[in-house]
N, CA, C and O atoms as a Maestro MAE file, in Angstrom:
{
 s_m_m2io_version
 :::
 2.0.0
}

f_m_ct {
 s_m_title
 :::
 protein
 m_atom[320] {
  # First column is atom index #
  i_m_mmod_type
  r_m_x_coord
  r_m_y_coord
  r_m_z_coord
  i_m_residue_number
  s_m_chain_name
  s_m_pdb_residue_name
  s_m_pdb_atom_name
  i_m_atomic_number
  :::
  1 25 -129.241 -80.733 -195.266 1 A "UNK " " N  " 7
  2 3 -129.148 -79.755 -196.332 1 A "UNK " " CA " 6
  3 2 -127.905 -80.084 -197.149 1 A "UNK " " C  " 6
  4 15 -126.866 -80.417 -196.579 1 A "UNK " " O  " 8
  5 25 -128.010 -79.978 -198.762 2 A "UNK " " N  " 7
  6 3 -126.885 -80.498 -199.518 2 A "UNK " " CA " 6
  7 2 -125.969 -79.107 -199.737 2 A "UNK " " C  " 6
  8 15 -126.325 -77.971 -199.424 2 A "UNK " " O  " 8
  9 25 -124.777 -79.468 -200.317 3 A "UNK " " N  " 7
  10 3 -124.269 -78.307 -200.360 3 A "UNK " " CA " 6
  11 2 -124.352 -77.399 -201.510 3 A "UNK " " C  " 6
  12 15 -123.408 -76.844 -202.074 3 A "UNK " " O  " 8
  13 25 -125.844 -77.303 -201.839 4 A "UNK " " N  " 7
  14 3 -126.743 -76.059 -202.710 4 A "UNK " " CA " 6
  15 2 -127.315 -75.382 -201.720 4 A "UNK " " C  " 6
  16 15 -127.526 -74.217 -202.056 4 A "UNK " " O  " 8
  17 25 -127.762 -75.714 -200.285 5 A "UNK " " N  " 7
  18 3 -128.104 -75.331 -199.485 5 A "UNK " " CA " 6
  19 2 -129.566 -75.012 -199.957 5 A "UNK " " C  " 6
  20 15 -130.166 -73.938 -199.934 5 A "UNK " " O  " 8
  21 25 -130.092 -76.629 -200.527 6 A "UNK " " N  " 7
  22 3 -131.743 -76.775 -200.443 6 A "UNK " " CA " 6
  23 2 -131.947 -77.767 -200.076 6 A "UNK " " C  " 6
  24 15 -131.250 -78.712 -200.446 6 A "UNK " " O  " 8
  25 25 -133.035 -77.931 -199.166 7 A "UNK " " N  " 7
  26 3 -133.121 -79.164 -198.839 7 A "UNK " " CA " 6
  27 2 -134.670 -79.629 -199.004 7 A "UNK " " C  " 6
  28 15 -135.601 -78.901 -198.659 7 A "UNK " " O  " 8
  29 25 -134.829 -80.794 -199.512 8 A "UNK " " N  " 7
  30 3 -135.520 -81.374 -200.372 8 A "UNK " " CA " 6
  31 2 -136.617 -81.904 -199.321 8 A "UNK " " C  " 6
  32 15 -135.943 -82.345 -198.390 8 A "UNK " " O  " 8
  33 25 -137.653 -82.035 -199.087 9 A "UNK " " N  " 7
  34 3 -138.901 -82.820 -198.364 9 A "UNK " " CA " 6
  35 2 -140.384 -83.091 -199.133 9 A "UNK " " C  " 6
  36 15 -141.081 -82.168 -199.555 9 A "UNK " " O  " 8
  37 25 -140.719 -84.435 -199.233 10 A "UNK " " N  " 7
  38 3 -141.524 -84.547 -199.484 10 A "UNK " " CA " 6
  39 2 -142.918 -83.688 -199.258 10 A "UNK " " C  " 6
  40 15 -142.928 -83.146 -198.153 10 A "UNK " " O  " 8
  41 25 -143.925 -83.478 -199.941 11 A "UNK " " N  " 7
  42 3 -144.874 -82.818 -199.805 11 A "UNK " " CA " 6
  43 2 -146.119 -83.818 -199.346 11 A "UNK " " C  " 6
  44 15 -146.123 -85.035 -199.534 11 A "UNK " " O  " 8
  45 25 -147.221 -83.020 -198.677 12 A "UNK " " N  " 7
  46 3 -148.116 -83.796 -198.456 12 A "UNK " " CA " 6
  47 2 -148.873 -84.965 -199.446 12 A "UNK " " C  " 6
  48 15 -149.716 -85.732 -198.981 12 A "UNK " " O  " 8
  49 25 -148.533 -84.986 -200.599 13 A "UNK " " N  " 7
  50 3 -148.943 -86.176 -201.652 13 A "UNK " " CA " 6
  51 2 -147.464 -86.522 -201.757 13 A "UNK " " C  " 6
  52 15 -147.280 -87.385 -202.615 13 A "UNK " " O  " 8
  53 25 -146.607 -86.206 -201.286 14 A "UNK " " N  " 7
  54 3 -145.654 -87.188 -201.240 14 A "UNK " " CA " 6
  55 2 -144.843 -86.653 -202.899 14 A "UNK " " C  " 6
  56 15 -144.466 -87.415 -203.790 14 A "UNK " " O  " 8
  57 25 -144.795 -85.724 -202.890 15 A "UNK " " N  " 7
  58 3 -144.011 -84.726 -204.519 15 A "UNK " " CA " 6
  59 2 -142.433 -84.217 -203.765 15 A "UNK " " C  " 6
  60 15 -142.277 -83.299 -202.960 15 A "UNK " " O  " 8
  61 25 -141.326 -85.196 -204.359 16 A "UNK " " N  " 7
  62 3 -140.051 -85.194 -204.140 16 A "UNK " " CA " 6
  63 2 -139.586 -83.394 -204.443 16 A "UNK " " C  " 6
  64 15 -138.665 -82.815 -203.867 16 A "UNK " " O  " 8
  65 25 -140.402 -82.862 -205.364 17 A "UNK " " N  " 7
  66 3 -140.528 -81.650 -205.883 17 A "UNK " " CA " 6
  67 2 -139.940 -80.440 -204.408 17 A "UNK " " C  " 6
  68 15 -139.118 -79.621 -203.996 17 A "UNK " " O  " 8
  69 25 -140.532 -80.815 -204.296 18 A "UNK " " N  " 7
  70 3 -141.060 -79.655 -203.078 18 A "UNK " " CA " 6
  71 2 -139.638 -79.601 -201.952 18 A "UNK " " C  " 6
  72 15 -139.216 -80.566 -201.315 18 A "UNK " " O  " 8
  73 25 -139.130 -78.326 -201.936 19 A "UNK " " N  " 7
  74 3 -138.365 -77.984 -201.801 19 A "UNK " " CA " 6
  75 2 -138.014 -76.477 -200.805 19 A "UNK " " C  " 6
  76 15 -138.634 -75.415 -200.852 19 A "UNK " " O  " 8
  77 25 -136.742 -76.852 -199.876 20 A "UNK " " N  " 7
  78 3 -136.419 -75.184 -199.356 20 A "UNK " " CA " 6
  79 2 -135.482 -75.021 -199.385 20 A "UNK " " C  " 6
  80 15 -134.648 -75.920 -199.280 20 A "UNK " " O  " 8
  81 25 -135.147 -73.528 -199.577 21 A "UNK " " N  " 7
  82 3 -133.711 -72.928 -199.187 21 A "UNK " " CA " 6
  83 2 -133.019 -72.243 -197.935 21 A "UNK " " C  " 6
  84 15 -133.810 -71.489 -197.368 21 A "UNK " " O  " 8
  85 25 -132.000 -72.282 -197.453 22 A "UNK " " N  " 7
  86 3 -131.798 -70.986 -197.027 22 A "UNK " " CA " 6
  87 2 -131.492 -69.903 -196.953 22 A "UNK " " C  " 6
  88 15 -130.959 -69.464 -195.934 22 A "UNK " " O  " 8
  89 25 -131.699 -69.297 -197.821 23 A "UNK " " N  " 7
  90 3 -131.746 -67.791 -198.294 23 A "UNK " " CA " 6
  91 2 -132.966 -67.260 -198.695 23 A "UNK " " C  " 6
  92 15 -134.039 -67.806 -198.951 23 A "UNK " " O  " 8
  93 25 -132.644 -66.205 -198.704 24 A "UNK " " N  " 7
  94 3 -133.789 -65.297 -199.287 24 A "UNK " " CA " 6
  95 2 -133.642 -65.032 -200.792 24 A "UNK " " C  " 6
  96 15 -132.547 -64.561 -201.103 24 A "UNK " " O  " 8
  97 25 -134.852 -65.314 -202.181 25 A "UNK " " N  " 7
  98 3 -134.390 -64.909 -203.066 25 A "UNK " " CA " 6
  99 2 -135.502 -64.428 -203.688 25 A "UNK " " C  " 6
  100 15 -136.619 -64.830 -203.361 25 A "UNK " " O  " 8
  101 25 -135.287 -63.368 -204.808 26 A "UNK " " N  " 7
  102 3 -136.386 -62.634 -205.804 26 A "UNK " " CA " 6
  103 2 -136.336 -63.226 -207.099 26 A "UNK " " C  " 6
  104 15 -135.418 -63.069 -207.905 26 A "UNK " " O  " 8
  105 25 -137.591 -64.067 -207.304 27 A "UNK " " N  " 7
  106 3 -137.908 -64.182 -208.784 27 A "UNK " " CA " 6
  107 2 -138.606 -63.591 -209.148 27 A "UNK " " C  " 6
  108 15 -139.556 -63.080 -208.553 27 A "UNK " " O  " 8
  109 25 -138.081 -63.453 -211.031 28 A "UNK " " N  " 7
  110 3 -139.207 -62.551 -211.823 28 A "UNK " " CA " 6
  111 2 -139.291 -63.488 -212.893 28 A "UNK " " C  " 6
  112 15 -138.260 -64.086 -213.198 28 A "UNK " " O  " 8
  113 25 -140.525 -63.754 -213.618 29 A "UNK " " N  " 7
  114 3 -140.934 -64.182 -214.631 29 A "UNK " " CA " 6
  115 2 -140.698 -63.418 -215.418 29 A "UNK " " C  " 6
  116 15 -141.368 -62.397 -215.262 29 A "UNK " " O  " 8
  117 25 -139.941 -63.386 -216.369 30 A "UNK " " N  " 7
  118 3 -139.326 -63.210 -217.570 30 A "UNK " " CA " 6
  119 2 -140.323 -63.332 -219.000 30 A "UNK " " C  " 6
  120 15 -140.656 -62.431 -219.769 30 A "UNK " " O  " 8
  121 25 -140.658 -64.814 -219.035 31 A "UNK " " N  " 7
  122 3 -141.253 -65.328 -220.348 31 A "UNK " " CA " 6
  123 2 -141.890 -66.691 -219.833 31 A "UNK " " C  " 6
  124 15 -141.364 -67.589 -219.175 31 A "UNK " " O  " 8
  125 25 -143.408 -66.553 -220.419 32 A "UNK " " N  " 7
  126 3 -144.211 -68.023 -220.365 32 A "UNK " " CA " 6
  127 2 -144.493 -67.769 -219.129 32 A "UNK " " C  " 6
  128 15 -144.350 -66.633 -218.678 32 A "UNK " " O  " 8
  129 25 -144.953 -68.828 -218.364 33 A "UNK " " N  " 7
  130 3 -145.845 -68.925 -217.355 33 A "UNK " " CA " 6
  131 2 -145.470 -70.414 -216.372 33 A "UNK " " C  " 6
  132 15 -145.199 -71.475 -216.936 33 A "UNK " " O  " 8
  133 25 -145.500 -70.305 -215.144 34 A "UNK " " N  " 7
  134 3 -145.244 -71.301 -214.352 34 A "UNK " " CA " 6
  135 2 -146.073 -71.160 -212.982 34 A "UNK " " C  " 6
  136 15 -146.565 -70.077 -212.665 34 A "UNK " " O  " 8
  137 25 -146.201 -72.317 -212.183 35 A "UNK " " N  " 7
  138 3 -146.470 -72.845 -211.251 35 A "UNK " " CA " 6
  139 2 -146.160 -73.031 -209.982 35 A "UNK " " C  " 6
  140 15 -145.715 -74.150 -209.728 35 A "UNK " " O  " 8
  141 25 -146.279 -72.096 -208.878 36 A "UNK " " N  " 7
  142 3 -145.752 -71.766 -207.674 36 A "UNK " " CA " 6
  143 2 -146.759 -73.098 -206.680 36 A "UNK " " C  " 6
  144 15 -147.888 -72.907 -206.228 36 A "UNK " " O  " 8
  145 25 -146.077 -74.182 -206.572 37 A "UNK " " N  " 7
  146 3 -146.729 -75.066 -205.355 37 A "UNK " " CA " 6
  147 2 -146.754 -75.038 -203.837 37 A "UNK " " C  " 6
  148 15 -145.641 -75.406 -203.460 37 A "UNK " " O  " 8
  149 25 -147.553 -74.756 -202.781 38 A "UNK " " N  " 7
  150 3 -147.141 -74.445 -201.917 38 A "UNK " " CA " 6
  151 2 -147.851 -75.923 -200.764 38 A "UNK " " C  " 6
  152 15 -148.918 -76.464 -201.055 38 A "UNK " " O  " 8
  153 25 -146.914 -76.405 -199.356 39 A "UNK " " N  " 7
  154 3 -147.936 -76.965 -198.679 39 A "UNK " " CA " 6
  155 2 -149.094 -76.966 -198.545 39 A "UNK " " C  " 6
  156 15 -149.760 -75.981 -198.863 39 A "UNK " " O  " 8
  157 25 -149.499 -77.791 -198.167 40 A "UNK " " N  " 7
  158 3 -151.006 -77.680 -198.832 40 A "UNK " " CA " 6
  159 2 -151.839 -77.873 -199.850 40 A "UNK " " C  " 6
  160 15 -152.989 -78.310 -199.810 40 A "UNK " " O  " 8
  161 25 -151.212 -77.530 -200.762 41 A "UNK " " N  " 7
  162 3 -151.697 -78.395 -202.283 41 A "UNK " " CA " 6
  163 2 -152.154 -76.541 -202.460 41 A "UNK " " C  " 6
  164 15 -152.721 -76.482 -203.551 41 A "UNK " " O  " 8
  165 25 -152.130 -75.546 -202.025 42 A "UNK " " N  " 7
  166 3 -152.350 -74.219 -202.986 42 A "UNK " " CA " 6
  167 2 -151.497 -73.989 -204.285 42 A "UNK " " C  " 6
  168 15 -150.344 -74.414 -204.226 42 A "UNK " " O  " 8
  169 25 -151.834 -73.471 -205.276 43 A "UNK " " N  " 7
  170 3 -151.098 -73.296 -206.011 43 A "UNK " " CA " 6
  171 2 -151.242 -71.733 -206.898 43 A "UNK " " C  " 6
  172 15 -152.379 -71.338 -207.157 43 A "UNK " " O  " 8
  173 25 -150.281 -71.074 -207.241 44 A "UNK " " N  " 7
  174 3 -150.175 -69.856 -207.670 44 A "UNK " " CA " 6
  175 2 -149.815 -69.728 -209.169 44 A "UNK " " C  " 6
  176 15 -149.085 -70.626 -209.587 44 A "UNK " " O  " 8
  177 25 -150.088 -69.037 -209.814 45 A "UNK " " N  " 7
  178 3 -149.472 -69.210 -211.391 45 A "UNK " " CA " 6
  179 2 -148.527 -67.449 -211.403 45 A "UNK " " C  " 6
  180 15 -148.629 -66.435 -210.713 45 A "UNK " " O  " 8
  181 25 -147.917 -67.733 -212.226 46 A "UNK " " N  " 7
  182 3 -146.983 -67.004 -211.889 46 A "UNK " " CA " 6
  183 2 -146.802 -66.686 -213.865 46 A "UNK " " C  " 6
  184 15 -146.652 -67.587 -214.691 46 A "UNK " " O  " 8
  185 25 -146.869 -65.348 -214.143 47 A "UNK " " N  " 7
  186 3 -146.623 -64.730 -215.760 47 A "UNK " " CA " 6
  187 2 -145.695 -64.017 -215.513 47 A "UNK " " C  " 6
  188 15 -145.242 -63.611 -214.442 47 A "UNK " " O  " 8
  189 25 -145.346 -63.829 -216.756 48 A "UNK " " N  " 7
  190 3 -144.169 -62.437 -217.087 48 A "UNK " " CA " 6
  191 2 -144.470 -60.982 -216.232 48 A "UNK " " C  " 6
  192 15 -145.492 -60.297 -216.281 48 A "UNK " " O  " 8
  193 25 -143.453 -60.793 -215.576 49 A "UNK " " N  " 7
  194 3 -143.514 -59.286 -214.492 49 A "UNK " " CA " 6
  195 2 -144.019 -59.761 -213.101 49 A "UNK " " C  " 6
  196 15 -144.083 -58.990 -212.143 49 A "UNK " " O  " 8
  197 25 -144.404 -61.181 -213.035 50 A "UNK " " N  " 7
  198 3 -144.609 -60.813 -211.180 50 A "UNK " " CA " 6
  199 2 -142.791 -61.099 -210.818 50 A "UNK " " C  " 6
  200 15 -141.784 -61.541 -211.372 50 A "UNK " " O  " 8
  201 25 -143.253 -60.479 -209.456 51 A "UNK " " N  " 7
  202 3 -142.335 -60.922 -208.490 51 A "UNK " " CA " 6
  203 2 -142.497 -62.064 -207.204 51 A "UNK " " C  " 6
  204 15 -143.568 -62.163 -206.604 51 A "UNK " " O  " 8
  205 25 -141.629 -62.678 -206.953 52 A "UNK " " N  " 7
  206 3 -142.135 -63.514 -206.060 52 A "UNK " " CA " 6
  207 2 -140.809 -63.439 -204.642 52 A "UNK " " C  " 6
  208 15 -139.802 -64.075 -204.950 52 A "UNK " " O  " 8
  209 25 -140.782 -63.178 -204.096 53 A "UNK " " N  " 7
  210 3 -139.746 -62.933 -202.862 53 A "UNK " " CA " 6
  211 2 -139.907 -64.116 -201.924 53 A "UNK " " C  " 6
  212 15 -140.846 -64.359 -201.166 53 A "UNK " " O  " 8
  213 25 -138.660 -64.880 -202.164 54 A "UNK " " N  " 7
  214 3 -139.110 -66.257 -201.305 54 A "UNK " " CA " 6
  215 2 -138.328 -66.597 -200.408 54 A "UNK " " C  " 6
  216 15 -137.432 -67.289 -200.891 54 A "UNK " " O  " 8
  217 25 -138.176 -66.392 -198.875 55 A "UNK " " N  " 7
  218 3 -137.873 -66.731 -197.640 55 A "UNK " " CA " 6
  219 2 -137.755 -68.178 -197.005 55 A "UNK " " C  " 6
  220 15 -137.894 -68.587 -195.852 55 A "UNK " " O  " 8
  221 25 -137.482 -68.719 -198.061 56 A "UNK " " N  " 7
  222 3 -136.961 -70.408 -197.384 56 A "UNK " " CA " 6
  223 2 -137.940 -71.106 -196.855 56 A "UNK " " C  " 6
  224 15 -137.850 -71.916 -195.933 56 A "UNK " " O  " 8
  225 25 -139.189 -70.683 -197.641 57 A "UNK " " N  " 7
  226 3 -140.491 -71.801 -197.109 57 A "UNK " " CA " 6
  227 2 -140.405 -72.845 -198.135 57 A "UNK " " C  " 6
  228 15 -139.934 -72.439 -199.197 57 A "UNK " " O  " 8
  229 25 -140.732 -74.070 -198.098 58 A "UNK " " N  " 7
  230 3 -141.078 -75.261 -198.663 58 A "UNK " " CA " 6
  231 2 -141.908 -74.768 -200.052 58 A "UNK " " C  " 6
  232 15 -142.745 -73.869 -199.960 58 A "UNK " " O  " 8
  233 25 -141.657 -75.328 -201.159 59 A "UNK " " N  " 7
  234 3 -142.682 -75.108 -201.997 59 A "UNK " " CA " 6
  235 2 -142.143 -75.897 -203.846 59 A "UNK " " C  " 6
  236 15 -141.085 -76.526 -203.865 59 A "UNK " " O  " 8
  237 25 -142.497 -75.837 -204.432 60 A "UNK " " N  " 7
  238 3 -142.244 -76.238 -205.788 60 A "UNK " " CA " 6
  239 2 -142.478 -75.935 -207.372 60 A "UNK " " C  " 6
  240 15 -143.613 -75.547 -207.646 60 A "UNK " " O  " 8
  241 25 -142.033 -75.996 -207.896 61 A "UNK " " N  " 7
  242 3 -142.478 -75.575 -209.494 61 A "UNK " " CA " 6
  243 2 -142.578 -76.153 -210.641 61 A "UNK " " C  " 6
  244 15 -141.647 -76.750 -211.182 61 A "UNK " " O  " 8
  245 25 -143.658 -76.029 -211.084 62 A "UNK " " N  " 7
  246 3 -144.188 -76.895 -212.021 62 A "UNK " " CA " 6
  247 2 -144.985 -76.164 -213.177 62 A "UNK " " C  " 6
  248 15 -146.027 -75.510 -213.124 62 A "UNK " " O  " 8
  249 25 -143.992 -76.552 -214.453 63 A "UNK " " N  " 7
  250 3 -144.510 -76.407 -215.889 63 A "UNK " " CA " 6
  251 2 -145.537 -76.982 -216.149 63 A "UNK " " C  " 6
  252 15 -145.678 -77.842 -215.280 63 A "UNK " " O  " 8
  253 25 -146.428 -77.017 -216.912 64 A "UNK " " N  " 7
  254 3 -147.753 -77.369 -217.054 64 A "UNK " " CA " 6
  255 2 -148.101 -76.970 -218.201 64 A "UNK " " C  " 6
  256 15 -149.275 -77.076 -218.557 64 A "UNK " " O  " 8
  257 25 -147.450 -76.604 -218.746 65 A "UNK " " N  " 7
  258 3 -147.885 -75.092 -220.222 65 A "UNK " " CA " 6
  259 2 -146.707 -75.546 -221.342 65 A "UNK " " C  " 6
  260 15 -145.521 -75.830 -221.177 65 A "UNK " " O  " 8
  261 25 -147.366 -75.503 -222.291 66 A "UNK " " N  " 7
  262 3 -146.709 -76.170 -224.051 66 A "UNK " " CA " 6
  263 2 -145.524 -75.076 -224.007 66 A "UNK " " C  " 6
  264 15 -144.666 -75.229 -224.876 66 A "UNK " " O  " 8
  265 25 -145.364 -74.051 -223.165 67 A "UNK " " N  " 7
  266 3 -143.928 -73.356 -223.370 67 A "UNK " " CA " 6
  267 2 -143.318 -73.387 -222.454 67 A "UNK " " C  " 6
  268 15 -143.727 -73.900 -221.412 67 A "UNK " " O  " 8
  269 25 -141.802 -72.675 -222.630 68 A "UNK " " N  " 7
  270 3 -141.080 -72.715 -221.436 68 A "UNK " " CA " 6
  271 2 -140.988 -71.285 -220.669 68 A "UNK " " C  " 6
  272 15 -140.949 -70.154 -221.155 68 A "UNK " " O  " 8
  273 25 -140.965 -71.683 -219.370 69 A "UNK " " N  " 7
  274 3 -140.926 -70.362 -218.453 69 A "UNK " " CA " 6
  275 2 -139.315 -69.845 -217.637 69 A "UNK " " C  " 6
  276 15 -138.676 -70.459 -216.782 69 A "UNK " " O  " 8
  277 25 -139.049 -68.669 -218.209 70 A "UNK " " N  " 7
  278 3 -137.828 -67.916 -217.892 70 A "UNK " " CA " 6
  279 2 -137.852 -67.276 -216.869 70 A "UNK " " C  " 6
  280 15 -138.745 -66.429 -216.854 70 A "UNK " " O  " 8
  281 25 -136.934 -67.352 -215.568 71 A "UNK " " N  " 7
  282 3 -137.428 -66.553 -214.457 71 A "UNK " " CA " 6
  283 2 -135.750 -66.490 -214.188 71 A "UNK " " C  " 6
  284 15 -135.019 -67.443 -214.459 71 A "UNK " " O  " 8
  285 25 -135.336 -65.409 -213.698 72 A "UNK " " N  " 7
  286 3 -134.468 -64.842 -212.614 72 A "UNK " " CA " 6
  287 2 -134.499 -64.865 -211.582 72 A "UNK " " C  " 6
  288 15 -135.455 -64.558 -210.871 72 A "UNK " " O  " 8
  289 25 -133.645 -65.169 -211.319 73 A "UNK " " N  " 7
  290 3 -133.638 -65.572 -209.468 73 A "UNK " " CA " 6
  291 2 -132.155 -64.868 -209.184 73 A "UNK " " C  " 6
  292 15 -131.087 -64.991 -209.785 73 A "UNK " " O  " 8
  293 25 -132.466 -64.216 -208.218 74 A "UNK " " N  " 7
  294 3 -131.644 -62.776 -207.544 74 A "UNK " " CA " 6
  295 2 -131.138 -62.876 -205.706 74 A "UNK " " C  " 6
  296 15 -131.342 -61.968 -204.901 74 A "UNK " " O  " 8
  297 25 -130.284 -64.560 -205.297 75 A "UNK " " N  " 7
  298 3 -130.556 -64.690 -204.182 75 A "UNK " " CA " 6
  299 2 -129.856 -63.418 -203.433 75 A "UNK " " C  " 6
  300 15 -128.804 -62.990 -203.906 75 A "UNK " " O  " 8
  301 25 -130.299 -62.937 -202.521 76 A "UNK " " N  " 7
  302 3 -130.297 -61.603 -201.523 76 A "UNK " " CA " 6
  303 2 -129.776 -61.721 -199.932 76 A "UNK " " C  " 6
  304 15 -129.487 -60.802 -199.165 76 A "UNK " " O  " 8
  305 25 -129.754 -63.222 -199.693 77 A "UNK " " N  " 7
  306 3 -128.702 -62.999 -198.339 77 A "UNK " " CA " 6
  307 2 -129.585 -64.521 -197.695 77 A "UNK " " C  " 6
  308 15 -130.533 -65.152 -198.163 77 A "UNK " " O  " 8
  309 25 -129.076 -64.636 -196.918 78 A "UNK " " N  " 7
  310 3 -129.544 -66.326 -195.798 78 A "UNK " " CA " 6
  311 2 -130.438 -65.928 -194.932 78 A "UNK " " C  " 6
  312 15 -130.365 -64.808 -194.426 78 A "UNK " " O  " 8
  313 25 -131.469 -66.847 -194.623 79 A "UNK " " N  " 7
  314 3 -132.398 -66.873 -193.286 79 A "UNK " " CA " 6
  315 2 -131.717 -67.054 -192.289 79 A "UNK " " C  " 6
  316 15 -130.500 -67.065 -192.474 79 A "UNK " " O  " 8
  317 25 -132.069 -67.196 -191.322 80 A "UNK " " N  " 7
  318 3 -131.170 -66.333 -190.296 80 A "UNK " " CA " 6
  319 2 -131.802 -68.538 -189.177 80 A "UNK " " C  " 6
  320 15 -131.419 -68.782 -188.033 80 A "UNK " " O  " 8
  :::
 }
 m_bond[319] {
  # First column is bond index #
  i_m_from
  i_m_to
  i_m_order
  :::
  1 1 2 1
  2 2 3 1
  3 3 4 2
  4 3 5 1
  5 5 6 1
  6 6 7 1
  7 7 8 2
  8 7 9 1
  9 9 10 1
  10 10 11 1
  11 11 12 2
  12 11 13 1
  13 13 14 1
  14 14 15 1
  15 15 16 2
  16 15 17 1
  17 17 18 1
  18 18 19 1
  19 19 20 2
  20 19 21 1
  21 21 22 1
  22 22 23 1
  23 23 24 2
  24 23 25 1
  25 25 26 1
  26 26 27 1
  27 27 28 2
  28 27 29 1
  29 29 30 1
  30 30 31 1
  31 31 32 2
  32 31 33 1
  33 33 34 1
  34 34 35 1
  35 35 36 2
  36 35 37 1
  37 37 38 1
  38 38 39 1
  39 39 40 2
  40 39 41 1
  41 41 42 1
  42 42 43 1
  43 43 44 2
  44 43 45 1
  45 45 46 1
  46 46 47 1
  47 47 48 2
  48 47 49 1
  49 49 50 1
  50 50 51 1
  51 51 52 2
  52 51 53 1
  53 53 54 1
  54 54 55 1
  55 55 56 2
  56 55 57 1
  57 57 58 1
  58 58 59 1
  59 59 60 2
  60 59 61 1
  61 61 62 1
  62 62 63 1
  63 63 64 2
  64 63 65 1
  65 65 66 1
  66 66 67 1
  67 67 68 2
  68 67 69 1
  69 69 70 1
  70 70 71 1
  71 71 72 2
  72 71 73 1
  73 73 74 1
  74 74 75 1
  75 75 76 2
  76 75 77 1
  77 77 78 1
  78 78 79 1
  79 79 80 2
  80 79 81 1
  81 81 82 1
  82 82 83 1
  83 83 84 2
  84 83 85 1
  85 85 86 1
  86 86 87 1
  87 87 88 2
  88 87 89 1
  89 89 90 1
  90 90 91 1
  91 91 92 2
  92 91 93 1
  93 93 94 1
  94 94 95 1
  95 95 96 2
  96 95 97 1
  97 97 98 1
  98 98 99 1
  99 99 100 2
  100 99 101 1
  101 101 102 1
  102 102 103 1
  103 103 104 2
  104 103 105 1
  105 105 106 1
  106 106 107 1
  107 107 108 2
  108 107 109 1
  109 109 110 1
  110 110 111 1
  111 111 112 2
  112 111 113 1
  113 113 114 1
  114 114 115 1
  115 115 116 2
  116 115 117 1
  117 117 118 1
  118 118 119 1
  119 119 120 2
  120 119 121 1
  121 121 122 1
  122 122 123 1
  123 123 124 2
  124 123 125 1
  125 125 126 1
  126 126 127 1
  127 127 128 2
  128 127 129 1
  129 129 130 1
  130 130 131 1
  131 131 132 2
  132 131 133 1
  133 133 134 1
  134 134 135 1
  135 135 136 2
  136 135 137 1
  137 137 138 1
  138 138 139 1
  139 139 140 2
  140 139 141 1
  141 141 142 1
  142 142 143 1
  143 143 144 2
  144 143 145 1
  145 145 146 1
  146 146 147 1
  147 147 148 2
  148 147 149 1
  149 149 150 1
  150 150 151 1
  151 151 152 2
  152 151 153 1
  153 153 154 1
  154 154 155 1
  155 155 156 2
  156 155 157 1
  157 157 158 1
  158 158 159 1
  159 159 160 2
  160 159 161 1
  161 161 162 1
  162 162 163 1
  163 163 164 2
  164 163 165 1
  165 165 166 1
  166 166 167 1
  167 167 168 2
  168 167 169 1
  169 169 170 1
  170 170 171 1
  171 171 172 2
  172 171 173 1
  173 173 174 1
  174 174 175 1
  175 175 176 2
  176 175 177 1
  177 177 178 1
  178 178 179 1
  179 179 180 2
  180 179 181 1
  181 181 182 1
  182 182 183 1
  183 183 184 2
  184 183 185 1
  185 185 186 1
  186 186 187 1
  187 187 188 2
  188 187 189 1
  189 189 190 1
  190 190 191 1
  191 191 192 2
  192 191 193 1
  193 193 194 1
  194 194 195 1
  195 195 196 2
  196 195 197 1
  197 197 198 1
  198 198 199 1
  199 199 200 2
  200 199 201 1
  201 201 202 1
  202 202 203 1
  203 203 204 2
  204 203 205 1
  205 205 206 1
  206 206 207 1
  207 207 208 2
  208 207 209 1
  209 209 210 1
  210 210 211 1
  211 211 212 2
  212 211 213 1
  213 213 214 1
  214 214 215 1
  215 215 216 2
  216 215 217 1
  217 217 218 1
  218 218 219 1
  219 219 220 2
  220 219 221 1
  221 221 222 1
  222 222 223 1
  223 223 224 2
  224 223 225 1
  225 225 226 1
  226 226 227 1
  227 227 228 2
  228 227 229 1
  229 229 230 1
  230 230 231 1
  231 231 232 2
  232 231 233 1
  233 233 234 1
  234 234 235 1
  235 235 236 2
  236 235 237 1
  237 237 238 1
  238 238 239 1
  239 239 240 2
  240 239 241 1
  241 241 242 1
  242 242 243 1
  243 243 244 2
  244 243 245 1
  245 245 246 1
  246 246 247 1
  247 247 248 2
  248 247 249 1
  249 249 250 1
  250 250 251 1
  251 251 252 2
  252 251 253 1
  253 253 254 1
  254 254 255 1
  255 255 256 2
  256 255 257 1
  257 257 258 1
  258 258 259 1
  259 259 260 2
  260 259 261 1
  261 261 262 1
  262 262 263 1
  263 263 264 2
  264 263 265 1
  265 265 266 1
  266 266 267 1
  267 267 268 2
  268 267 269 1
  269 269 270 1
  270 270 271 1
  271 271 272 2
  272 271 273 1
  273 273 274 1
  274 274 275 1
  275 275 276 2
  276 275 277 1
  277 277 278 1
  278 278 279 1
  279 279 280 2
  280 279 281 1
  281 281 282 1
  282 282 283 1
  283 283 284 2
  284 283 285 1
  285 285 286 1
  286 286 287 1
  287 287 288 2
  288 287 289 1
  289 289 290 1
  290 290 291 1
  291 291 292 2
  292 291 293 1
  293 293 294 1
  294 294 295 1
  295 295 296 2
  296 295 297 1
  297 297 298 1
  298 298 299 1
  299 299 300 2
  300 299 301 1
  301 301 302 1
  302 302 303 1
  303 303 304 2
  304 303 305 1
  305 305 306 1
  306 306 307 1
  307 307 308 2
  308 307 309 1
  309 309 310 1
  310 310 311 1
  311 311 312 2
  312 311 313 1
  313 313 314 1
  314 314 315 1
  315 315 316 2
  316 315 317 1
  317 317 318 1
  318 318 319 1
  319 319 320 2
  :::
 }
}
């Protein structure tokens, strides 16, 4: 783990992307639209007003869309 305290692992196609933390943090989409990647190759789209509460699982994000996507991120304390 670097000292951002994410640590980086390839994904099953092999996407440098894909990524964990240790902490716990709350994003909100703000503006535009983005791409929640998860093991596995699932993927989530994510608009203005969700929330996403993310517990230090592996996963990645990816623009895909002619605009840009604004999100807040609110980290809330370390996995244990």
């Amino acid at each position: 783990m670097g000292a951002s305290g994410i640590t980086v692992e390839a994904g099953q196609d092999g996407d440098a992307a894909m990524h964990a933390r240790a902490t716990i943090d709350d994003n909100v989409v703000l503006s535009g639209k983005i791409d929640l990647e998860l093991p596995g190759g699932k993927v989530h789209t994510l608009v203005p007003g969700d929330l996403l509460v993310d517990s230090g699982d592996p996963h990645a994000w990816k623009n895909r869309y002619d605009e840009d996507c604004l999100f807040l991120v609110n980290n809330v304390g370390f996995t244990s």
